[in-house]
Backbone as CSV, one residue per row, in Angstrom:
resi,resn,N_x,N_y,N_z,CA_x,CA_y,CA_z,C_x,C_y,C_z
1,UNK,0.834,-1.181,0.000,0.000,0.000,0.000,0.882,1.248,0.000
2,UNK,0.306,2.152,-0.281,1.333,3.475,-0.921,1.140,4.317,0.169
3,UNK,2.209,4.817,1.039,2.101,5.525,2.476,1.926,7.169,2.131
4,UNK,0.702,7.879,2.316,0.477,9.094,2.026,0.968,10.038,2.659
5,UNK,1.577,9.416,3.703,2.508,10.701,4.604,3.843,10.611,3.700
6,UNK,4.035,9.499,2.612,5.377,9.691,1.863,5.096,11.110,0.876
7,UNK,4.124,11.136,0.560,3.650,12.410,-0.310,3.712,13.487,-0.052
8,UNK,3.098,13.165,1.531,3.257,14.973,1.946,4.796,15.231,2.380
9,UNK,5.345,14.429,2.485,6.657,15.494,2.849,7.889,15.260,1.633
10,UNK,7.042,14.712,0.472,8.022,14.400,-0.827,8.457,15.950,-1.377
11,UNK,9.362,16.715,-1.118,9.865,17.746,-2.155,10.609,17.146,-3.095
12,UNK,10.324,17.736,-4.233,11.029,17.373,-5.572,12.249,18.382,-5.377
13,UNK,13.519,17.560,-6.187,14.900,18.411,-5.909,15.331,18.534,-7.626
14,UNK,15.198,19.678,-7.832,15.948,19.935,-9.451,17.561,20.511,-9.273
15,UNK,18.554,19.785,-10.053,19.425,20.057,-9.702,19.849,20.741,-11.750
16,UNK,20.330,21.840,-11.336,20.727,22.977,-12.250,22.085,22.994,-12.318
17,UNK,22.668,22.444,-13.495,23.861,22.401,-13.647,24.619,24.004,-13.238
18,UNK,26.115,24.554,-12.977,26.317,25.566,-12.422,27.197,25.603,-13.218
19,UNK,27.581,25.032,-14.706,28.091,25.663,-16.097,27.026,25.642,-16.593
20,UNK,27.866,26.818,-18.061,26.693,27.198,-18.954,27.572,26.568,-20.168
21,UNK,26.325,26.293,-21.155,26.867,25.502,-22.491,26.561,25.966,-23.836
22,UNK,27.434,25.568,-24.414,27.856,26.651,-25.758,27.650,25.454,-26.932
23,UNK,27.452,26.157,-28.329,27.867,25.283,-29.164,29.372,25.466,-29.915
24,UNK,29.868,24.128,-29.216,31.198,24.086,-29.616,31.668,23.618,-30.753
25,UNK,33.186,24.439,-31.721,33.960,23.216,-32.427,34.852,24.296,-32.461
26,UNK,35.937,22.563,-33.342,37.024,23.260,-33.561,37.599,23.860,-34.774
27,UNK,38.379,25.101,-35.061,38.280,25.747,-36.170,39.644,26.532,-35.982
28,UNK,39.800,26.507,-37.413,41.267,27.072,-37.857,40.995,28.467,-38.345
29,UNK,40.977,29.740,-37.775,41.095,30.845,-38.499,41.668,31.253,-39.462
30,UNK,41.104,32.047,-40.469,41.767,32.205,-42.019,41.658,33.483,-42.249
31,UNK,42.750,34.137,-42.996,42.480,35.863,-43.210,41.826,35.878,-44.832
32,UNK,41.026,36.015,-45.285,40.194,35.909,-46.298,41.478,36.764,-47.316
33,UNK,41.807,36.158,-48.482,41.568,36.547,-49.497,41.011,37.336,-50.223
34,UNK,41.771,38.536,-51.423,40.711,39.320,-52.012,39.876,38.296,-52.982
35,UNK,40.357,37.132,-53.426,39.536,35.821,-54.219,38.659,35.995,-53.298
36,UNK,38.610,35.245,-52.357,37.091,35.146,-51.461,36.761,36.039,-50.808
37,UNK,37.234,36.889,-50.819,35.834,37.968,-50.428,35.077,38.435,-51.951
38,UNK,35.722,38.246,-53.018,35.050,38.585,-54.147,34.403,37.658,-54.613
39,UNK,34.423,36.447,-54.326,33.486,34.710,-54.444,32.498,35.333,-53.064
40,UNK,32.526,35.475,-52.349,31.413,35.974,-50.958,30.531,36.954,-51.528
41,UNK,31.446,38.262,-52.290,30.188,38.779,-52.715,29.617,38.574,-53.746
42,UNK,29.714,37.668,-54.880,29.164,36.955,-55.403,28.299,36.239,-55.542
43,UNK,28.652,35.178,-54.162,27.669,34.189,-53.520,26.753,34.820,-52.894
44,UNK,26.681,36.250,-52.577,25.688,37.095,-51.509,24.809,37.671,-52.954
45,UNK,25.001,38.012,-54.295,24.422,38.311,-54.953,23.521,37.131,-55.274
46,UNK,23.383,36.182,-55.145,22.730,35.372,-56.044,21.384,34.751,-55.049
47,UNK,21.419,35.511,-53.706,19.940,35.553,-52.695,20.177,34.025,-52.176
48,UNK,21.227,33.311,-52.593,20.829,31.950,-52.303,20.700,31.886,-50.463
49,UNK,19.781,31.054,-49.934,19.312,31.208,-48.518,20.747,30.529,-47.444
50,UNK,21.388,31.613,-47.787,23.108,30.988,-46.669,22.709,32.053,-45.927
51,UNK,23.618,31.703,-44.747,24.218,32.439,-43.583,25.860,32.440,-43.614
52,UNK,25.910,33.324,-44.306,27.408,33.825,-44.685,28.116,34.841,-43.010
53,UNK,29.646,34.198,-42.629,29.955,34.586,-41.819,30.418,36.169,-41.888
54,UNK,30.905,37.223,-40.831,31.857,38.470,-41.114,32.660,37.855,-41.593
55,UNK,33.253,38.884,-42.266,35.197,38.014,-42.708,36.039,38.520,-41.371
56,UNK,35.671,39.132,-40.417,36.342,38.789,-39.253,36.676,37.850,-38.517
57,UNK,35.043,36.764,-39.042,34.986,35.653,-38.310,34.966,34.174,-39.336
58,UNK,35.922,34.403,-40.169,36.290,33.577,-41.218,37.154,32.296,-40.446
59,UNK,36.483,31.074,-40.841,37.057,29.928,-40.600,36.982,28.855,-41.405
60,UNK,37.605,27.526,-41.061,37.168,26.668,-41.382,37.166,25.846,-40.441
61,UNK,36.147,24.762,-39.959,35.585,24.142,-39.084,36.144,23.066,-38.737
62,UNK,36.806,22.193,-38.474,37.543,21.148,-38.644,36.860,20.314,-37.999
63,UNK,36.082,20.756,-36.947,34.763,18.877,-36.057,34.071,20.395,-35.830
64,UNK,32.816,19.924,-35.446,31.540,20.515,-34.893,31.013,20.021,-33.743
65,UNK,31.302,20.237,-32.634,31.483,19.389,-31.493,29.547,19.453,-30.689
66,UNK,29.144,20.406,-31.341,27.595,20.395,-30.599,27.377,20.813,-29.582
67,UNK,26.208,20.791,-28.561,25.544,21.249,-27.533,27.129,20.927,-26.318
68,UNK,28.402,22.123,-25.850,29.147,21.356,-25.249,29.239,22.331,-23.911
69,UNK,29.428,21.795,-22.507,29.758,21.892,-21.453,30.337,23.054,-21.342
70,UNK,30.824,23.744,-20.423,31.900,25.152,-20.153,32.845,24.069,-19.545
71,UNK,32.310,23.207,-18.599,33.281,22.315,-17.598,34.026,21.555,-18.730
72,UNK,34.222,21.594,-19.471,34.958,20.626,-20.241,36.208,21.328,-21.486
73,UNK,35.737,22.483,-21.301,37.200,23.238,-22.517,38.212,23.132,-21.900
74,UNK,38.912,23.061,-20.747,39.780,22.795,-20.050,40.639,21.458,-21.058
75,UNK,39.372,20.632,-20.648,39.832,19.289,-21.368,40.285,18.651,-23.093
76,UNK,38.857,19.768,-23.584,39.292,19.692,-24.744,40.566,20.732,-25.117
77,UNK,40.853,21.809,-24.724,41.918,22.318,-25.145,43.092,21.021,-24.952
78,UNK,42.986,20.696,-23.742,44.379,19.669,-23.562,44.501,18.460,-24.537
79,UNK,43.364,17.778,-24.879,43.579,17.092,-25.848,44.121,17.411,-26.942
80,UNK,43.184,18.345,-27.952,43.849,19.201,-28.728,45.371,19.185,-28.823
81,UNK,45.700,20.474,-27.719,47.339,20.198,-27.738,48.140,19.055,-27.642
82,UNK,47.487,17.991,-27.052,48.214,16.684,-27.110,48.101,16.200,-28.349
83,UNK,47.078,16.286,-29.479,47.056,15.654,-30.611,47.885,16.371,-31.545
84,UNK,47.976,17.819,-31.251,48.898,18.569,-32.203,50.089,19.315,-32.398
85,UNK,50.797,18.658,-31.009,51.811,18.945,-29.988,52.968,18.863,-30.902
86,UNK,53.080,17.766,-31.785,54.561,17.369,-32.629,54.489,17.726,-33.959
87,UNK,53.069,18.465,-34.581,52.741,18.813,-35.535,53.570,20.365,-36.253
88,UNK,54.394,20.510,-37.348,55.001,21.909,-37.127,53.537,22.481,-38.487
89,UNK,54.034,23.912,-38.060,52.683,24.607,-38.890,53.096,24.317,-40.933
């Protein structure tokens, strides 16, 4: 039988993570080209339905990591550098 004094003193506990989360990836910054900025405005003439970045914020994406943690860039930076540690530019 189901004890109704368990009810009345049942508070529900929501627990709220205390990072906030970003959508993460990883990306190689690029200084645009007068070629591509003149292919950009090109591609901006032709209405096609993009979301074209600033060329301030010109990249290329290398993983798209998704819905990610604050608690965890710590980690991914370190990996990162461990994977690209012996790599010369």
């Amino acid at each position: 039988m189901f004890d109704s004094s368990y009810q009345e003193s049942f508070i529900p506990i929501i627990i709220i993570s205390q990072y906030m989360s970003f959508r993460g990836f990883i990306a190689i910054d690029i200084k645009p080209t007068d070629e591509i900025k003149k292919f950009l405005e090109d591609l901006d003439k032709t209405k096609a339905k993009l979301k074209l970045v600033e060329l301030e914020n010109m990249h290329i994406t290398l993983k798209f990591l998704g819905e990610t943690q604050e608690e965890h860039i710590d980690k991914i930076i370190e990996i990162i550098e461990n994977s690209i540690g012996n790599i010369k530019p």
